[in-house]
C-alpha atoms as a printed R data frame, in Angstrom:
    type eleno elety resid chain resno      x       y       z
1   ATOM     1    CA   UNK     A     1 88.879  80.977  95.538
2   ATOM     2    CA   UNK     A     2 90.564  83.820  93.465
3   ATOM     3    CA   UNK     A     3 89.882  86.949  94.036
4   ATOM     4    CA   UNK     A     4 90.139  89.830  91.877
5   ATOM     5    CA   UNK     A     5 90.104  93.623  92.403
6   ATOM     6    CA   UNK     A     6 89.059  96.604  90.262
7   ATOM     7    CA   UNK     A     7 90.086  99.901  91.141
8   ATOM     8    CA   UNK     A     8 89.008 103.292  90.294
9   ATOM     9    CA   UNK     A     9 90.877 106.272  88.949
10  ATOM    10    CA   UNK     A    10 92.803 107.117  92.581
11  ATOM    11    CA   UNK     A    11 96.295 106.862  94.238
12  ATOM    12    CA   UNK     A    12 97.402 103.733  94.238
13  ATOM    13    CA   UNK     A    13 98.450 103.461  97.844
14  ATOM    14    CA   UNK     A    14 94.662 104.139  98.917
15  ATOM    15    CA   UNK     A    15 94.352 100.315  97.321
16  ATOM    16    CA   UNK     A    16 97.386  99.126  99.093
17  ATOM    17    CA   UNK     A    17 95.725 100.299 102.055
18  ATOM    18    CA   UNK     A    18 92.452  98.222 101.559
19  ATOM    19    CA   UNK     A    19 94.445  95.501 100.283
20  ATOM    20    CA   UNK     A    20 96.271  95.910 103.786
21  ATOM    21    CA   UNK     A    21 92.900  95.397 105.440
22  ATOM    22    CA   UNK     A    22 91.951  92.427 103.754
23  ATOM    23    CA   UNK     A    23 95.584  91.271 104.556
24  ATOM    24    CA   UNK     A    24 95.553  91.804 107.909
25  ATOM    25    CA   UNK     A    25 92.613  89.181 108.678
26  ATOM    26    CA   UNK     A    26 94.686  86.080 107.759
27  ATOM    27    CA   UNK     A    27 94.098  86.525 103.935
28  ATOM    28    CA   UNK     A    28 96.365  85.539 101.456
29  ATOM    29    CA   UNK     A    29 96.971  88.164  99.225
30  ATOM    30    CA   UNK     A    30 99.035  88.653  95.669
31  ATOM    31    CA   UNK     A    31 97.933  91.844  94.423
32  ATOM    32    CA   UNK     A    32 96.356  91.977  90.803
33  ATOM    33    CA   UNK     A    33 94.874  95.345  89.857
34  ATOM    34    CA   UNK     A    34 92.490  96.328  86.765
35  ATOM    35    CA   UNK     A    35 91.821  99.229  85.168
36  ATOM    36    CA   UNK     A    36 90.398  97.785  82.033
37  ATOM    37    CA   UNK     A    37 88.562  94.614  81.435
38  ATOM    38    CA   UNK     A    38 90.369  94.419  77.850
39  ATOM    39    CA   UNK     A    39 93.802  94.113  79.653
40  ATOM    40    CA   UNK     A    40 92.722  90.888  81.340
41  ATOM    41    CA   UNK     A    41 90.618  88.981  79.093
42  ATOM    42    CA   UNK     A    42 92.551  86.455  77.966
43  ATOM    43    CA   UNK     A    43 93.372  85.321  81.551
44  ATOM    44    CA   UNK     A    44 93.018  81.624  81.597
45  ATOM    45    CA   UNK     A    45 90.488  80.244  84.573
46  ATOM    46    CA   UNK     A    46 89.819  76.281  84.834
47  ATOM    47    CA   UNK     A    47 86.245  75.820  84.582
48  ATOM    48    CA   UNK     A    48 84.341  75.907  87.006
49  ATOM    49    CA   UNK     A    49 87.235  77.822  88.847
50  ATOM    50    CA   UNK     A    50 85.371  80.093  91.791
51  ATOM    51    CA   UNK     A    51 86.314  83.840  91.391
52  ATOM    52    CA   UNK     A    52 84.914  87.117  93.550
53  ATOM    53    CA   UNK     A    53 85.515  90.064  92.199
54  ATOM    54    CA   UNK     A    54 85.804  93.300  94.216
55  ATOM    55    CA   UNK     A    55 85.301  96.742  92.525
56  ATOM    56    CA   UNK     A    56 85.475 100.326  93.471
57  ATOM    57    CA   UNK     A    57 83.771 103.438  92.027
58  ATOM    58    CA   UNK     A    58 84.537 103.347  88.031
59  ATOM    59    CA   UNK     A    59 86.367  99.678  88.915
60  ATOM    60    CA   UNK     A    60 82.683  98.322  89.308
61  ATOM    61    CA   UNK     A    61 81.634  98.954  85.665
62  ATOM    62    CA   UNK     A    62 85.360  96.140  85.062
63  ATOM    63    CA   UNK     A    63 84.159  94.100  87.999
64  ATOM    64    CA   UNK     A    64 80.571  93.533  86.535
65  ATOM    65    CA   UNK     A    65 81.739  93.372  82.491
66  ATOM    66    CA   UNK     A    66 84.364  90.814  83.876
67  ATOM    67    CA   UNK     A    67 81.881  88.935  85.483
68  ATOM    68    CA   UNK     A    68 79.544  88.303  83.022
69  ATOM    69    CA   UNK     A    69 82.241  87.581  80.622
70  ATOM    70    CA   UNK     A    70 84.046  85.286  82.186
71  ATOM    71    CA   UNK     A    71 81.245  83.385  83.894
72  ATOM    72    CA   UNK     A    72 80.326  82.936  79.380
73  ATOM    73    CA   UNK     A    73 83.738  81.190  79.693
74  ATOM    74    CA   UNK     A    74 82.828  78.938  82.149
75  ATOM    75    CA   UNK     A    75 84.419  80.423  85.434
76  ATOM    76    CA   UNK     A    76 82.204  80.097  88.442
77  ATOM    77    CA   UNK     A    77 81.687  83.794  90.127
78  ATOM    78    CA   UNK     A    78 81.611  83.233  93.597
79  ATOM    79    CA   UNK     A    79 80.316  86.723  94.328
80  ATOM    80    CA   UNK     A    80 80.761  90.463  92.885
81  ATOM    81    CA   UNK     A    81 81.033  92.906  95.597
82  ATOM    82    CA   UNK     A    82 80.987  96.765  94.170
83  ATOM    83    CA   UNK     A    83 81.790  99.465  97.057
84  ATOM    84    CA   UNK     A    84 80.152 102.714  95.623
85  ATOM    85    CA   UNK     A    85 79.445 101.492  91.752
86  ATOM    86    CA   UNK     A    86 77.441 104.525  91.708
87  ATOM    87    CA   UNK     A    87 74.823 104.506  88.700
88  ATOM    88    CA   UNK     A    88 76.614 100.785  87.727
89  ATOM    89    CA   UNK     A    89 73.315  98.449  87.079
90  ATOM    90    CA   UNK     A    90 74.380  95.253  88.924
91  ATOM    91    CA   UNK     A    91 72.813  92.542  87.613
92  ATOM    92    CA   UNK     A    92 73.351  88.854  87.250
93  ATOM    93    CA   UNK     A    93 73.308  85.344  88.325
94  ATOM    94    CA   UNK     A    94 75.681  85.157  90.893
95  ATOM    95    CA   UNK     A    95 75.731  86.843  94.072
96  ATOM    96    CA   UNK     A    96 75.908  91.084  94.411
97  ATOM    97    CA   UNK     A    97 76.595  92.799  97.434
98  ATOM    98    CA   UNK     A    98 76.880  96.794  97.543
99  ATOM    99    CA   UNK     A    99 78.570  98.699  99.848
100 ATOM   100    CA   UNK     A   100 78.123 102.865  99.817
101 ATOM   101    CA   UNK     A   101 79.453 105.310 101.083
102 ATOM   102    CA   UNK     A   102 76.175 107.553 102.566
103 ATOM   103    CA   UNK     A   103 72.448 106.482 102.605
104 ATOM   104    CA   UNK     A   104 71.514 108.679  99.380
105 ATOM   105    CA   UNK     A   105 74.396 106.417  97.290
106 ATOM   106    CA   UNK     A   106 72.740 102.998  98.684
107 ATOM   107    CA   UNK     A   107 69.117 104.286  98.313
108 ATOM   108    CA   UNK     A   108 69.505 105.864  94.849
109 ATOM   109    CA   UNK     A   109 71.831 102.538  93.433
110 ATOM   110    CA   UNK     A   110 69.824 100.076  94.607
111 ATOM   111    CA   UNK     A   111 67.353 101.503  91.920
112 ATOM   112    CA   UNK     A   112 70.057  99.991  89.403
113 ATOM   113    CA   UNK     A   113 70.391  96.957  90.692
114 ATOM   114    CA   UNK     A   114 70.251  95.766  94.600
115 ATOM   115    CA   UNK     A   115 72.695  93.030  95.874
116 ATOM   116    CA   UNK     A   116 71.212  89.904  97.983
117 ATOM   117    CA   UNK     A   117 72.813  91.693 100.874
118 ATOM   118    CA   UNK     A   118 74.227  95.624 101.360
119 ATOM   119    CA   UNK     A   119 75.883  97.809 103.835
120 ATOM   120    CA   UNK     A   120 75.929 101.984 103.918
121 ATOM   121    CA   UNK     A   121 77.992 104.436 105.661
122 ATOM   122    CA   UNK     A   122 76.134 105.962 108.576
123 ATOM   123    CA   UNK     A   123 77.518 108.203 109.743
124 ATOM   124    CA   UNK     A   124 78.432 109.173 105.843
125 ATOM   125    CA   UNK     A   125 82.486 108.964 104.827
126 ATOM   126    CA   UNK     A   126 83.741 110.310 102.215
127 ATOM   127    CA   UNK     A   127 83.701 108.135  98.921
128 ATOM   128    CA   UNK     A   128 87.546 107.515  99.018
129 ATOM   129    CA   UNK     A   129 87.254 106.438 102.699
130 ATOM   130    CA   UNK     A   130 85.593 103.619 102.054
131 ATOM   131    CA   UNK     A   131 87.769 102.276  99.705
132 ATOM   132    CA   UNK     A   132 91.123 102.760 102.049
133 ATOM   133    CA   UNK     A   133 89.819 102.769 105.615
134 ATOM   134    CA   UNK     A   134 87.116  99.941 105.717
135 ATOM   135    CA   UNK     A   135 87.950  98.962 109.554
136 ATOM   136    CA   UNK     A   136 87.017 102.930 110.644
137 ATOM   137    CA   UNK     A   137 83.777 102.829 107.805
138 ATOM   138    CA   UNK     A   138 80.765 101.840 110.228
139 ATOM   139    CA   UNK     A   139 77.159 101.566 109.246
140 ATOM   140    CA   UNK     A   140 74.504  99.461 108.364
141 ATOM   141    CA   UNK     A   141 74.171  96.004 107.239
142 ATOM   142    CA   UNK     A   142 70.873  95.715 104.911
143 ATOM   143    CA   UNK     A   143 69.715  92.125 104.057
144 ATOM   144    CA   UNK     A   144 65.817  91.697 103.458
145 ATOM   145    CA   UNK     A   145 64.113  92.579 106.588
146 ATOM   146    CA   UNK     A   146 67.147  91.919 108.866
147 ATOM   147    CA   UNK     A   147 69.312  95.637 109.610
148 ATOM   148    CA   UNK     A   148 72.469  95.198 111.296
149 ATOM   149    CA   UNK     A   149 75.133  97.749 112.453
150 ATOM   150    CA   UNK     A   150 78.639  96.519 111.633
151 ATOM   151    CA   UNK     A   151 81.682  97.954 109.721
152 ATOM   152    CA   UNK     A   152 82.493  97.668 106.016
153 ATOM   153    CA   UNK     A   153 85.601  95.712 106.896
154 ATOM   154    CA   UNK     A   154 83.686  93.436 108.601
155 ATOM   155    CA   UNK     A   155 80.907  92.808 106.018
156 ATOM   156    CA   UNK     A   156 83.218  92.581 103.469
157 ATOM   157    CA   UNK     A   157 84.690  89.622 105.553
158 ATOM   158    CA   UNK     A   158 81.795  88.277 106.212
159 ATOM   159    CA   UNK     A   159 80.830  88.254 101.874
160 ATOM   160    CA   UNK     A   160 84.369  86.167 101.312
161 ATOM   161    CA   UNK     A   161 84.096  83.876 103.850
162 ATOM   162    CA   UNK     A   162 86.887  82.257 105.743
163 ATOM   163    CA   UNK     A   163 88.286  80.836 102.669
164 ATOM   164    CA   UNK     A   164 91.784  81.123 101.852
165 ATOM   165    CA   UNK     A   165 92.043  83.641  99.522
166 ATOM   166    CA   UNK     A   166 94.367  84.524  96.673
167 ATOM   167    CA   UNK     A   167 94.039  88.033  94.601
168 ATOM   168    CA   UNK     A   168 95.356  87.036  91.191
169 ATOM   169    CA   UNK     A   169 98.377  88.530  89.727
């Protein structure tokens, strides 16, 4: 499975740090970052090829154009997976999972769009804290009926699986 990540508009080494994380759970990682969906769509994918894309803040309106664009040319999306897409309507026919950073984000996004599965900040963090410190980011785990408390490093390990995963360069 490829996996690739949109940022926002922030200091780069905030995503080096959540690339870190992700890293530092037996992930293969080769960083490839996006800040526009135009600069990436002629990237060649086999079809049927399984990609997960990750986006943050702004990086989740790329994540979610990408998806639906590429999935048109025949790329399998494994899952999209937008950590405080904000106002970003999130919909399609793979799977969505949204992680915010406070119970008024999750509550109020979920009116655009709810994933199969989501996890909010409680105690609330800071929006860029969730992004660079996902291991320290504990809250709730929100799928149907079923509440969980976890961290948002360890739901989004949980979302990618044990695969083997490589972040496209």
């Amino acid at each position: 499975m490829s996996l690739v990540i949109c940022t926002g508009f922030h200091d780069s080494r905030l995503t080096e740090d959540f690339l870190g994380h992700l890293g530092s759970q037996s992930v293969k990682l080769s960083p490839y970052i996006i800040i526009s969906p135009f600069s990436c769509l002629n990237e060649a994918f086999s079809p049927g090829e399984a990609l997960t894309l990750i986006g943050f803040s702004a990086g989740v309106v790329n994540a979610i154009a990408l998806a639906h664009y590429w999935q048109a040319q025949g790329a399998k999306i494994e899952a999209l997976i937008a950590l405080d897409g904000w106002g970003v309507p999130l919909i399609g026919n793979f799977p969505i999972y949204r992680l915010s950073h406070d119970y008024f984000t999750h509550w109020s996004s979920c009116l655009w769009g709810s994933g199969q599965e989501n996890f909010y900040a409680d105690p609330p963090v800071d929006h860029l804290s969730l992004w660079s410190s996902p291991d320290r980011v504990t809250g709730w785990s929100i799928n149907g009926n079923f509440v969980q408390r976890t961290t948002a490093l360890t739901f989004l390990l949980n979302r990618l699986g044990k695969n083997q995963l490589t972040i496209i360069r």
